[in-house]
N, C-alpha and C positions, 0 to 999 in steps of 0.2 A: 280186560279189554285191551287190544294192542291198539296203536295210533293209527292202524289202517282200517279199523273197523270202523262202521257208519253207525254213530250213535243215534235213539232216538230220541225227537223231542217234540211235545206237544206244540201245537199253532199256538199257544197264548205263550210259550216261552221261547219259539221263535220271535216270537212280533215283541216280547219283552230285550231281548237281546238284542234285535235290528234299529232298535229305538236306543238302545244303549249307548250301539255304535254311532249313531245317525248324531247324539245328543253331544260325545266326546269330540266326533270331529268336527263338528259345529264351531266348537271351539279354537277345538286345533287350525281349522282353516281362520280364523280371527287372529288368533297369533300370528299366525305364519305372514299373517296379509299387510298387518303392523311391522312388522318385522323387516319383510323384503319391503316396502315400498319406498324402506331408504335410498335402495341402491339405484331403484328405477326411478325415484325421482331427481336422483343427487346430480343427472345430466345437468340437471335446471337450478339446482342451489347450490352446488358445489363452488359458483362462482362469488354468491352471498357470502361467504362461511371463510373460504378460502382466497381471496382474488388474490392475481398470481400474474395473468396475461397469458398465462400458458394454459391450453385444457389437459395434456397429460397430468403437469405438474397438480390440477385441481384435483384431476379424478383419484391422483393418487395417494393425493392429504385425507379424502372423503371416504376412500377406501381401508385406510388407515383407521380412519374413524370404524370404518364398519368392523373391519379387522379386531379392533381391542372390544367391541362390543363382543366379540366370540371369545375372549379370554374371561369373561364373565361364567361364560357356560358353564365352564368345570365347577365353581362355585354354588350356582344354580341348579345344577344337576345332583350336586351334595344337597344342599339344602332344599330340595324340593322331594328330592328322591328319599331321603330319611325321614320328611315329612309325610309322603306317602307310605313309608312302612312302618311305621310306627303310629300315623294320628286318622291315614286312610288317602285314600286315593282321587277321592273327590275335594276332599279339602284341599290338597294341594293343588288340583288343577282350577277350582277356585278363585285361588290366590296369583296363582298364574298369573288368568286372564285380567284379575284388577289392576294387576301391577302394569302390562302390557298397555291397556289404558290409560295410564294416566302418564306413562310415557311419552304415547300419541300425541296425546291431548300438548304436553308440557314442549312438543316439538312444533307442532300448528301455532303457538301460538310464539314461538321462538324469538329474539327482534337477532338482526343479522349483524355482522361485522360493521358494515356502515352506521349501525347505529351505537350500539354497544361495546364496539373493537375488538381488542381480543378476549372480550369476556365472551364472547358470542362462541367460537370454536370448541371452548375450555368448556361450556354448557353444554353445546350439543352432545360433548364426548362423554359427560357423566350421565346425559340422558339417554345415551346407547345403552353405557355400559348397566342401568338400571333395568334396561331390557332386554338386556343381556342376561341379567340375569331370570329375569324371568320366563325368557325362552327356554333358558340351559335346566330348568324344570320340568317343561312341557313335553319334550320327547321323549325322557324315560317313565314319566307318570302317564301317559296319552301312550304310547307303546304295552306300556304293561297291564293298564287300565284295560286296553282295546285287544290282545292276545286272552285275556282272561274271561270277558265275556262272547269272543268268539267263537260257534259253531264249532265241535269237533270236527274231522274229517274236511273242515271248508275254512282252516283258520289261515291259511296262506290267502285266501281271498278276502276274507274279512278282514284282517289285519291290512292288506292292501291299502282300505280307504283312509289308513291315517296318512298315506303318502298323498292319495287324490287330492285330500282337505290341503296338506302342504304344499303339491302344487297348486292348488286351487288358487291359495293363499296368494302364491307368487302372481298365479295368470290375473287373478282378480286387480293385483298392485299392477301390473303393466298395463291392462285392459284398463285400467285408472286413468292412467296416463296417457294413452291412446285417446282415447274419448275424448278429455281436456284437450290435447292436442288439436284438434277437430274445431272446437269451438274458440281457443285463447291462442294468442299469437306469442311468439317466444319469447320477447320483452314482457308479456305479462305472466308468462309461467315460471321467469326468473323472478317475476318481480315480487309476484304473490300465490299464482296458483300451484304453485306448488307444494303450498301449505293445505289444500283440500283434501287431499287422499288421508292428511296424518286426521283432520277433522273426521272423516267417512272411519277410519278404522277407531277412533275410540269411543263413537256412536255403537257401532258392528258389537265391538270390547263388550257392552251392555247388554245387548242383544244376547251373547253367548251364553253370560252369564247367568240369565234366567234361564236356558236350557243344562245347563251344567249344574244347575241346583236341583233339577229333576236327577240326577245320575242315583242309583243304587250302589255304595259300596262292594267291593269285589272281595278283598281282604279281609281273611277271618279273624275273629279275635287273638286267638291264639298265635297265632302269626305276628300279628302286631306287636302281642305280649311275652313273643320269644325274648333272650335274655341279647340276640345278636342282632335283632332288629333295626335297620338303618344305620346299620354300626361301618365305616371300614374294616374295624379287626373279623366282622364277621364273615367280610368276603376277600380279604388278603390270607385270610385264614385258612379258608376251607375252599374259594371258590379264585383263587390264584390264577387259575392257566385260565378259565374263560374269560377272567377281565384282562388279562393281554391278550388273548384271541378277538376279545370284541374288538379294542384298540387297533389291531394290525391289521382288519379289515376295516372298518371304519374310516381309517385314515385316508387309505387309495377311495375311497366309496365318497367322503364327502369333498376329497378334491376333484373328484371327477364331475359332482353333483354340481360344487359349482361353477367349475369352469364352464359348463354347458347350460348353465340357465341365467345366476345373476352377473357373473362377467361378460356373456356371450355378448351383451346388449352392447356393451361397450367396446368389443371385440371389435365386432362390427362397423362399429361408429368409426374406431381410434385407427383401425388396422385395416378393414377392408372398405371403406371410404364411403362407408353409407351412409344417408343422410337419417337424422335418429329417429324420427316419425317410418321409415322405412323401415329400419332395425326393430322398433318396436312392435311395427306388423308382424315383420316375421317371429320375432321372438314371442308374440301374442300365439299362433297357428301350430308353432312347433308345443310350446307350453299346452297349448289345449292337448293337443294328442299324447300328449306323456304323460298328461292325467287320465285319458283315456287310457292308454298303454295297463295301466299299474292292476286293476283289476285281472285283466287278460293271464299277465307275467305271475300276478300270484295263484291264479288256477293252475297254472303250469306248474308250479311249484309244487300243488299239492299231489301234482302227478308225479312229477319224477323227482320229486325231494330237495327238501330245502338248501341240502349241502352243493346239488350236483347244479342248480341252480346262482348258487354262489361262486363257482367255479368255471360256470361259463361264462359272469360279468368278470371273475379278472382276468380270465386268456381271452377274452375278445376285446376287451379294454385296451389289454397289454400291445393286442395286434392292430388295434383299432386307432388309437386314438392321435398319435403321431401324423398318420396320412390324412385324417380327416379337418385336424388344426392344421396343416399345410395346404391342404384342398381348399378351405377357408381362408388363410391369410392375403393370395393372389385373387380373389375371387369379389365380381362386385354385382353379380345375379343376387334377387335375393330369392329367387325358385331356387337355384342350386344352394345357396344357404339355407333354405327353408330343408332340403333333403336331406343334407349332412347332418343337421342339427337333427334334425327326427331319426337316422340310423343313431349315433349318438344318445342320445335320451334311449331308444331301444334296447343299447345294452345297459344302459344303465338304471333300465329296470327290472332287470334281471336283481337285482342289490335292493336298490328302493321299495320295491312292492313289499318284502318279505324282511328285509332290514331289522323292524322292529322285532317281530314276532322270534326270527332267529337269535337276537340279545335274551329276549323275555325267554326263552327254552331253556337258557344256559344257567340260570339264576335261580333259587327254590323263593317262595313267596317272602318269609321273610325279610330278605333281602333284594327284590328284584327288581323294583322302581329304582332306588340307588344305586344298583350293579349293571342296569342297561345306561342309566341317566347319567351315571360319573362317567364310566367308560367311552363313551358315547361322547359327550361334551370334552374330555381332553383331545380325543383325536379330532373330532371337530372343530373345535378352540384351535388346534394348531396345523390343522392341513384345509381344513376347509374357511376357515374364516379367513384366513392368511391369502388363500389363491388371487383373487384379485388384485392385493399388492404383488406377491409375490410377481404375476403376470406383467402386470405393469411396470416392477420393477427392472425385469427382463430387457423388455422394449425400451423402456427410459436408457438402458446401458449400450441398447444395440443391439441385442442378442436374446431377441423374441423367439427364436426355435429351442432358447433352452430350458422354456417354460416344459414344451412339448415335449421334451426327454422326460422332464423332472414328473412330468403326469404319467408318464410312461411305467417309469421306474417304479411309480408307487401303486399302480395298477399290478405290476408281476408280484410287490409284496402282498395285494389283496387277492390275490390266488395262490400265492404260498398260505396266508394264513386259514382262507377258504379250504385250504386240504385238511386242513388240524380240528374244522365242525367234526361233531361227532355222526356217525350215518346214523343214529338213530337219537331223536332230542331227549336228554336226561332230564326235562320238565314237561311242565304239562299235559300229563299223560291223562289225568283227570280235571273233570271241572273245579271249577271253584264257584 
């Protein structure tokens, strides 16, 4: 059977698969929600945590913070990713989600600087970095997990919705926020409400977790019990060029991902002089549509192939993304923010939609949770968790346009290495 043939399958093993998917990202969007709600709510505690008198100088200690919480990943991605190939694929996702939990939880109920001094910063950072780790598991087990019980012929769409649940994740953390916003006034969202959203996600954490105990293992025995399973020597070994090709796409793909979703918020705030209940309207409207977007982009995908698909987000990026952070910097509409930011997300879900599923191709099973999950979390860990400082740090120096290069640059290197996908996936040609 080639990859272009339309397999069949019975209505009870369609509806067993849709429940599959429906069950992984359940979760996935739980983490993600934990996860980002740092950032969208750090407007409001950054000054707890941090006090400064300056809000650059907070957002950028806070961002710092978020930042070393992605130097976790790589760790997490090793050990959750070796977990999944070796003990199974549910089990790690799992452990995931408990771990993201009690995160939550150990953040809500945080006491701040003013009470505890500097022990207060020194806690929130290892409580990042805890969930840090257990994120930089989620995406290569939740990617490999969800390319494997995907639909033949319709796995660029199905695989899509791990991104949906991850923007979900995000819109649901801003739409948080929003809300409160609405009903608590800003001396009590510094003061306390902003500790709600971490309560609401380690509630959700529980929730998941009875849906993720339904999951089906995907990973066959033998797989598990190959002799290179979870191994590094097994994928420096034999699967060398695709974990630098994950890397070098990856890298432009998740600085672009954040600059336009969890910095933007603050973009807006620090740069284009909006006020943050405004900002986080728009950032709510555009986040909705870019979870809309991801299904669309990865039917596209199945059309005209995964690679050709990866090549139009780094030449549109490459040409894109400079005018549209300048179009934004002078700019205090937030209709035309609301526009630019959705052209924006557009091309970048070109990358997003299909992300996962193109790592999972590169990878044979015994090793494929660990070889999307490691690869994935270094370049992650260091172009994407970084952007918000890095950005910040831009501006703090004066020379906020050369953020806009530096996304630039690694935009052309995620379409060079988008040329090196193979035109035809060397995995998953059969079920599993």
């Amino acid at each position: 059977m080639t990859v272009t043939e339309q397999p069949h399958y019975t209505a009870e093993e369609k509806r067993k698969r849709v429940f599959a998917i429906i069950s992984a990202s359940s979760g996935n969007l739980v983490e993600w929600f934990d996860f980002y709600v740092y950032s969208f709510a750090s407007i409001y505690f950054a000054s707890q945590f941090f006090p400064s008198g300056n809000p650059t100088a907070e957002f950028l200690k806070s961002a710092a913070v978020f930042a070393v919480g992605f130097l976790m990943r790589p760790i997490g991605g090793w050990l959750f990713g070796r977990i999944a190939d070796r003990v199974g694929r549910k089990k790690s996702m799992v452990i995931s989600v408990l771990m993201m939990c009690g995160g939550s939880l150990a953040i809500a109920v945080l006491p701040t600087y003013a009470t505890i001094g500097v022990a207060a910063p020194i806690l929130l950072l290892l409580i990042r970095m805890f969930q840090g780790l257990s994120v930089g598991g989620e995406y290569g087990t939740t990617a490999t997990y969800m390319s494997e019980v995907a639909l033949r012929g319709q796995r660029g769409f199905f695989s899509s919705f791990q991104y949906v649940t991850l923007i979900g994740g995000q819109l649901l953390a801003v739409l948080t926020v929003v809300i409160m916003e609405q009903f608590l006034t800003d001396a009590d969202l510094k003061a306390w409400g902003w500790r709600i959203p971490f309560v609401v996600g380690a509630i959700a954490a529980l929730i998941s977790l009875v849906l993720r105990r339904t999951l089906h293992e995907t990973i066959k025995a033998e797989d598990m019990n190959h002799k290179e399973a979870g191994t590094l020597a097994g994928i420096f070994k034999n699967h060398r060029a695709a974990f630098i090709t994950v890397i070098g796409y990856t890298a432009g793909g998740s600085l672009i991902f954040y600059t336009f979703t969890t910095y933007m918020q603050k973009y807006l705030v620090n740069t284009s002089g909006m006020a943050p209940k405004t900002a986080s309207v728009v950032m709510t409207g555009a986040l909705f549509l870019y979870m809309c977007m991801q299904p669309l982009f990865g039917m596209l995908a199945d059309r005209i192939g995964r690679r050709h698909s990866m090549m139009l987000f780094g030449g549109l990026g490459a040409l894109g993304t400079y005018p549209i952070l300048a179009m934004l910097h002078g700019n205090s509409s937030p209709y035309v923010a609301f526009a630019l930011i959705t052209v924006a997300l557009a091309i970048v879900s070109l990358y997003t939609s299909i992300g996962g599923l193109v790592k999972a191709e590169m990878f044979p099973p015994e090793v494929r949770a660990l070889g999307v999950g490691f690869s994935y979390a270094i370049a992650n860990a260091i172009f994407g968790g970084s952007a918000e400082f890095v950005a910040l740090s831009f501006k703090n120096a004066g020379h906020e346009t050369g953020f806009f290069t530096y996304v630039t640059i690694m935009m052309v290197v995620a379409f060079l290495f988008s040329m090196r996908l193979p035109k035809t996936p060397s995995y998953l040609h059969t079920d599993h």
